[in-house]
C-alpha positions as CSV (number, residue, x, y, z in Angstrom):
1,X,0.0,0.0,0.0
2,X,1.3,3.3,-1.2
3,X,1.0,6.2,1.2
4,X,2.4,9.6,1.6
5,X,4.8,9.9,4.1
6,X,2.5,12.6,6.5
7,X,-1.0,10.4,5.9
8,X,-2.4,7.4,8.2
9,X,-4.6,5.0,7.7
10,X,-7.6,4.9,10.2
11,X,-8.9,1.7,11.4
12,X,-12.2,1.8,13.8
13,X,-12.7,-0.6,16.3
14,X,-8.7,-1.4,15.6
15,X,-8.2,-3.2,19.7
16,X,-10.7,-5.4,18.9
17,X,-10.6,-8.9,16.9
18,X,-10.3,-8.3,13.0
19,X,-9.2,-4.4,13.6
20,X,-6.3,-5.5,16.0
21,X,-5.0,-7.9,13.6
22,X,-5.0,-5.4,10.6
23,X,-3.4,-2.5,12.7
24,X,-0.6,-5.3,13.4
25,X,-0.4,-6.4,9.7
26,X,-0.4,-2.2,8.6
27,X,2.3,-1.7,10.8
28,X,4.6,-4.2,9.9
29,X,4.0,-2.7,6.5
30,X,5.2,0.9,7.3
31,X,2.2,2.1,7.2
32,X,1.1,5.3,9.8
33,X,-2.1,4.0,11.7
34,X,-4.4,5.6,13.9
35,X,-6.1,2.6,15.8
36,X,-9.5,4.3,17.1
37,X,-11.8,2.5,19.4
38,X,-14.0,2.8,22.3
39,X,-12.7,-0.6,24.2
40,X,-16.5,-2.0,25.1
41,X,-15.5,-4.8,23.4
42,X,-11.9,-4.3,22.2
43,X,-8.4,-4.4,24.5
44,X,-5.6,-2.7,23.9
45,X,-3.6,-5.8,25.0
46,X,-4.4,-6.9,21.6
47,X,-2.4,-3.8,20.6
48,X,0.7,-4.7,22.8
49,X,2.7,-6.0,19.2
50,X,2.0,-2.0,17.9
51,X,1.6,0.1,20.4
52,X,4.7,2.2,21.1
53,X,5.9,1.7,17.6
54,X,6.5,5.4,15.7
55,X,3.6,4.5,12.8
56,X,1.1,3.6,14.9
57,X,-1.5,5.8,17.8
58,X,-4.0,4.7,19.7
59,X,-6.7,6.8,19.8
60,X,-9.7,6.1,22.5
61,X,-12.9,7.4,21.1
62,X,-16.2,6.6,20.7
63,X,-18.1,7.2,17.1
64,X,-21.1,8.3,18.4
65,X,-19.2,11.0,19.4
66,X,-18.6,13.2,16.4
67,X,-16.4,15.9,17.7
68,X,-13.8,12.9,18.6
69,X,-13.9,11.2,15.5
70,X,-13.4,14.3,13.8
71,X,-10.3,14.9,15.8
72,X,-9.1,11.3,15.1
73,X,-9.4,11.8,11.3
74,X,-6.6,14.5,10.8
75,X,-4.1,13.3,8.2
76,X,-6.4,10.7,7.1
77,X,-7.0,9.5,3.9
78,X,-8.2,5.8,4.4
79,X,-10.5,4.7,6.7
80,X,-11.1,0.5,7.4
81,X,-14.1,0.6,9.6
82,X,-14.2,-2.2,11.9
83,X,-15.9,-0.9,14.8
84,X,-19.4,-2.5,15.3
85,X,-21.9,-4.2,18.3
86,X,-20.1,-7.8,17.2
87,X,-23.3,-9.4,18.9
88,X,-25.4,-11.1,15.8
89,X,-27.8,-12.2,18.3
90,X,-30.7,-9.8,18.7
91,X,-30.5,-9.2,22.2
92,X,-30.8,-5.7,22.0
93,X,-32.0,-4.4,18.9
94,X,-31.1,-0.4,19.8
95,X,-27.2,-1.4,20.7
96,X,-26.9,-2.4,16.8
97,X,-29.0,0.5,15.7
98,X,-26.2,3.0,17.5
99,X,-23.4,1.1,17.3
100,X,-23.4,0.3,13.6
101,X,-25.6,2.5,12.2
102,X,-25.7,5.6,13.9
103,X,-22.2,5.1,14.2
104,X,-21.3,4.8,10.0
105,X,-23.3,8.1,9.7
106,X,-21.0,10.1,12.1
107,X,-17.8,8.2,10.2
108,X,-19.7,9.3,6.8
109,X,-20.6,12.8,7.9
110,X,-17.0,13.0,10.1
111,X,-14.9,12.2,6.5
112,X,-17.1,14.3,4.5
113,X,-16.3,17.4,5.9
114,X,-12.4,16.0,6.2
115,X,-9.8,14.7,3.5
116,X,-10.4,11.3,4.5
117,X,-12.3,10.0,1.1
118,X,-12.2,6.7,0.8
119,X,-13.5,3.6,3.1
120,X,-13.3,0.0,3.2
121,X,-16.3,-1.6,5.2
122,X,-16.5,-5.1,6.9
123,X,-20.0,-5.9,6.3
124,X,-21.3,-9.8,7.1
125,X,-22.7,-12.2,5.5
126,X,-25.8,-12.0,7.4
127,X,-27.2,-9.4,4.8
128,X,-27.7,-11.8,2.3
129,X,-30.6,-13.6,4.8
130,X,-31.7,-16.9,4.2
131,X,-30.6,-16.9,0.5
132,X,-32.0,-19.4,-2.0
133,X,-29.0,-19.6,-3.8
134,X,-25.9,-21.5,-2.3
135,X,-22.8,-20.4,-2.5
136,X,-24.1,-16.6,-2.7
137,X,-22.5,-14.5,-5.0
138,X,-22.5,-10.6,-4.5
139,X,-25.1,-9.7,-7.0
140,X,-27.9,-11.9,-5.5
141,X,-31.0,-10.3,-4.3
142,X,-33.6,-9.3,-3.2
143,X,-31.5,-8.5,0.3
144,X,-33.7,-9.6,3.3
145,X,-31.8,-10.0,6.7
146,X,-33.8,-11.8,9.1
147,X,-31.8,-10.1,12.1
148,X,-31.4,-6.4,13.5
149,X,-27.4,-7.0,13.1
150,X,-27.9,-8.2,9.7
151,X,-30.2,-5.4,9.6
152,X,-28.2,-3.0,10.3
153,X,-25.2,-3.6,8.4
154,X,-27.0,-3.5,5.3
155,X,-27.9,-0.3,6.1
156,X,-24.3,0.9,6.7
157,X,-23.9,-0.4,3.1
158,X,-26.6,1.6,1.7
159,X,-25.3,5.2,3.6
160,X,-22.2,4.3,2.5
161,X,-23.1,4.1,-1.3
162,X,-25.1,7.4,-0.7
163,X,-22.4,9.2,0.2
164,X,-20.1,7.8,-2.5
165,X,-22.5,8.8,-5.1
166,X,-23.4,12.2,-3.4
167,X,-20.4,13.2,-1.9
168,X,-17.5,11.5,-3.6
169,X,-16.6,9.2,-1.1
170,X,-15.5,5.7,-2.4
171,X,-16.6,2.6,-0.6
172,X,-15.2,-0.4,-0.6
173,X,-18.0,-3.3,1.2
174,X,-16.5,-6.5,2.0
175,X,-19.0,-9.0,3.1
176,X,-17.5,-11.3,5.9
177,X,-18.5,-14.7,6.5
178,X,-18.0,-16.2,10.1
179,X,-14.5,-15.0,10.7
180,X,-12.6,-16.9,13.8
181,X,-9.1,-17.3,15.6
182,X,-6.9,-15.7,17.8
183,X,-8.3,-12.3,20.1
184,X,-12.1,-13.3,19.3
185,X,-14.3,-13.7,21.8
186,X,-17.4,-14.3,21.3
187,X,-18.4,-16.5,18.5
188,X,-19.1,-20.2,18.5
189,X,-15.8,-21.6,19.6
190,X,-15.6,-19.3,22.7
191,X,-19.1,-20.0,23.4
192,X,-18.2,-24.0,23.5
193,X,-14.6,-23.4,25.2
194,X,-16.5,-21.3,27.8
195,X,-19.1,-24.2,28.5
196,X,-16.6,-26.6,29.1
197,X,-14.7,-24.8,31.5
198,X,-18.2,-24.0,33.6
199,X,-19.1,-27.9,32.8
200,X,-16.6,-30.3,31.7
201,X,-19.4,-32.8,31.8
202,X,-22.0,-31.3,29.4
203,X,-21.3,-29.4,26.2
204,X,-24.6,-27.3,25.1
205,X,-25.6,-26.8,21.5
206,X,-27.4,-23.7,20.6
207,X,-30.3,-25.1,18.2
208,X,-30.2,-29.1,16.9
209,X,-26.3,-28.7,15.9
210,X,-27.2,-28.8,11.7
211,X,-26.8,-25.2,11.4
212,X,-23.9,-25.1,8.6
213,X,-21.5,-22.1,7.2
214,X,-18.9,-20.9,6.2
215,X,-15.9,-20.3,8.4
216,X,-12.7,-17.9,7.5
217,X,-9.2,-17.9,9.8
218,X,-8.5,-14.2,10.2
219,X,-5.1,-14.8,8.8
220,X,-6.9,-15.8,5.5
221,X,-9.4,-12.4,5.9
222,X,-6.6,-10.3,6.0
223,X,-4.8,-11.6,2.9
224,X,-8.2,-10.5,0.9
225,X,-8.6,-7.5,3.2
226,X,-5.2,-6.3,1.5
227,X,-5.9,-7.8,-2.2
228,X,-9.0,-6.3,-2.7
229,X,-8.4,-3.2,-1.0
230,X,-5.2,-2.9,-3.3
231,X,-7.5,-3.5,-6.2
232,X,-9.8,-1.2,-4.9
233,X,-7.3,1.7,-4.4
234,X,-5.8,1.4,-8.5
235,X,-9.3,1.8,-9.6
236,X,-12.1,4.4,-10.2
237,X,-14.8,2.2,-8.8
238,X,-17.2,4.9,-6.3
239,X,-18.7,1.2,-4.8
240,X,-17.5,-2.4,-4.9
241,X,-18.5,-4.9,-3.4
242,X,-16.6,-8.1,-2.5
243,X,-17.8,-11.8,-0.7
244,X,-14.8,-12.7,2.1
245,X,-15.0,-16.5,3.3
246,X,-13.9,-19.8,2.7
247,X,-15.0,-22.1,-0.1
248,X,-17.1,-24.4,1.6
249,X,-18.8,-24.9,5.1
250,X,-19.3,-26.9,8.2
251,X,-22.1,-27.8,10.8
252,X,-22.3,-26.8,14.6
253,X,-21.7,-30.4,15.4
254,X,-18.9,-30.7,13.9
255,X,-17.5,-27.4,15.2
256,X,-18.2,-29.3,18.4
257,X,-16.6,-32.3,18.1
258,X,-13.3,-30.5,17.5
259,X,-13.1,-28.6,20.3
260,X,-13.8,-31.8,22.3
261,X,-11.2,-33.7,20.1
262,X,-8.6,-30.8,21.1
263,X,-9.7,-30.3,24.6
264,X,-9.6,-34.0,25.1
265,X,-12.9,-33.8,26.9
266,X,-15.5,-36.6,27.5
267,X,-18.6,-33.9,27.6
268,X,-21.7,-35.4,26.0
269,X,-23.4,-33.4,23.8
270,X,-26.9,-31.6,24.7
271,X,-28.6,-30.3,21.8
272,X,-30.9,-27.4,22.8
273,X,-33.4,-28.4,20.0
274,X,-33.2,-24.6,18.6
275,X,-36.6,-22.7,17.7
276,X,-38.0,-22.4,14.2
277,X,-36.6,-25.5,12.6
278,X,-33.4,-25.7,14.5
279,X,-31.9,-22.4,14.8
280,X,-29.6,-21.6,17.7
281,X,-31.4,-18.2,18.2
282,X,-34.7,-16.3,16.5
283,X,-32.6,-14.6,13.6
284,X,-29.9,-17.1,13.7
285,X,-29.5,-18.2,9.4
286,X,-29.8,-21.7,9.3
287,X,-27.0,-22.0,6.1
288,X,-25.0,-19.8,4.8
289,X,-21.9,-20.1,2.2
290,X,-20.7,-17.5,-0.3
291,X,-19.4,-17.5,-3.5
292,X,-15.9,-16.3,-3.5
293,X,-15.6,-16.3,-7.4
294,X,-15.2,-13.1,-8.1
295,X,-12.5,-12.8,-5.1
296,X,-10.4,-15.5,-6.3
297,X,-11.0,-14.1,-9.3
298,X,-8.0,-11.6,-7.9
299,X,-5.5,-14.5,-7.8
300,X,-6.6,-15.0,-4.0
301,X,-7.1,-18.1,-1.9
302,X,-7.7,-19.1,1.7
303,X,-5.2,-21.1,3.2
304,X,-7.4,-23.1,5.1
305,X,-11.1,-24.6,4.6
306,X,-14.0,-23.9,7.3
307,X,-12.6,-27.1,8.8
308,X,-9.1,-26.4,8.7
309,X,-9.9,-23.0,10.1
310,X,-12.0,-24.3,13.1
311,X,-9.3,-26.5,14.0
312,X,-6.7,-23.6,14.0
313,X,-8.9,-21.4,15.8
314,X,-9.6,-23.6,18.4
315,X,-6.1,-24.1,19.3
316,X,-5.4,-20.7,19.2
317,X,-8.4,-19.7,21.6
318,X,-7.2,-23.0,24.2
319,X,-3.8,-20.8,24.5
320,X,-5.7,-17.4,24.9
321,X,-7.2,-19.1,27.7
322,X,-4.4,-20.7,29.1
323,X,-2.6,-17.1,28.7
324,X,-4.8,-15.0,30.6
């Protein structure tokens, strides 16, 4: 990545899982970063690698708080937005309203009225709903989220566009699927890590356990974080839009029976039954795999399948746990 030698690179919620990874992965690159977040969910232990090195500040700030992101977007002329409520589960439907929506509007407004003028987005998958077509490629429609989160990021995706075509902002959307490994803590694995420590007897599964999708190390999501934001940055393009996952998927069972192969635990499992056909949760999309042609269409590949990834991750997340 090219950058002028005064400029940084802004990454919201950059102490938290993806964003701390890709403030790391900028840095070792020479790039000048501003890591910005409000730590509710982040740490700035997950910083420790970049913090105190001369391209890179930490910048505490909330983005509901215009003033301070205003302040944070001096010098700036790329901004990854990561920061987000990383909660898919609707348990409070205002939290994703004002931490991704409200949120992306200050950003939006915050860079229109600064030099800042281009952003790349982590979207989900979770956008795309319960699509009828499997794996989902970038163009498919109509787009009908069946959660607030889901929700909500697809209207992050629709301000942003707005402003690309109104204000001359260019917006980059990546649309992650289920993204997992080291500094994450919520998700799936952690859930089932954290069960067995509270009950080395019994491991629960949200919903009958045949919930299946696509699972991504975050090693692999920032090799096409940087490929398609290169791609991105040599073109013209106001919007593009780019699926970020694996090629295939796996099942909550199966998920499950790796992290009692790796724990070396005797737990039996206890299926919860789910609601609506099996779902872990009310909102919770039952499959869900994406098409990465147009990705690999880049020259880019993931290192690892879902099951590869889930195997990695789990390892990783035993020695977080062991760690702290």
């Amino acid at each position: 990545m090219k950058q002028d030698s005064d400029s940084a690179v802004l990454v919201t919620g950059g102490a938290g899982f993806i964003g701390s990874h890709l403030v790391d992965s900028l840095i070792e690159k020479r790039v000048n970063v501003v890591a910005f977040d409000n730590l509710s969910s982040g740490s700035k232990e997950n910083l420790h690698e970049s913090i105190g090195k001369s391209n890179c500040k930490f910048f505490q700030g909330d983005l509901k708080d215009l003033n301070r992101i205003s302040e944070a977007l001096a010098n700036v002329d790329l901004v990854y937005h990561l920061a987000a409520n990383p909660e898919v589960r609707d348990v409070d439907p205002k939290s994703h309203f004002y931490e991704n929506q409200v949120a992306t509007f200050n950003l939006l407004e915050a860079m229109r009225k600064s030099s800042a003028r281009k952003i790349v987005f982590a979207s989900t998958s979770t956008i795309y709903g319960e699509a009828s077509i499997q794996p989902t490629p970038e163009g498919y429609g109509p787009l009908i989220p069946i959660s607030t989160y889901g929700a909500s990021k697809l209207a992050c995706e629709a301000l942003i566009s707005s402003y690309a075509y109104t204000y001359g902002i260019r917006g980059l959307i990546l649309r992650l699927g289920n993204t997992i490994g080291s500094r994450s803590n919520h998700g799936v694995i952690a859930d089932f890590l954290k069960k067995l420590r509270k009950n080395p007897n019994v491991l629960e599964v949200l919903g009958d356990g045949s919930q299946v999708k696509s699972y991504i190390h975050f090693t692999d999501c920032l090799s096409a974080i940087s490929i398609t934001s290169e791609k991105f940055l040599q073109s013209n393009d106001r919007v593009e839009i780019y699926n970020l996952s694996s090629a295939d998927k796996i099942t909550v069972r199966r998920i499950a029976e790796i992290v009692l192969e790796a724990t070396g635990s005797k737990a039996r499992f206890q299926t919860t039954g789910g609601i609506d056909g099996g779902r872990g949760w009310m909102g919770d999309v039952k499959s869900m795999q994406l098409s990465i042609e147009k990705l690999q269409s880049l020259g880019w590949k993931p290192k690892y399948d879902s099951e590869e990834a889930v195997q990695k991750a789990v390892r990783e997340l035993m020695k977080q746990g062991a760690d702290n």
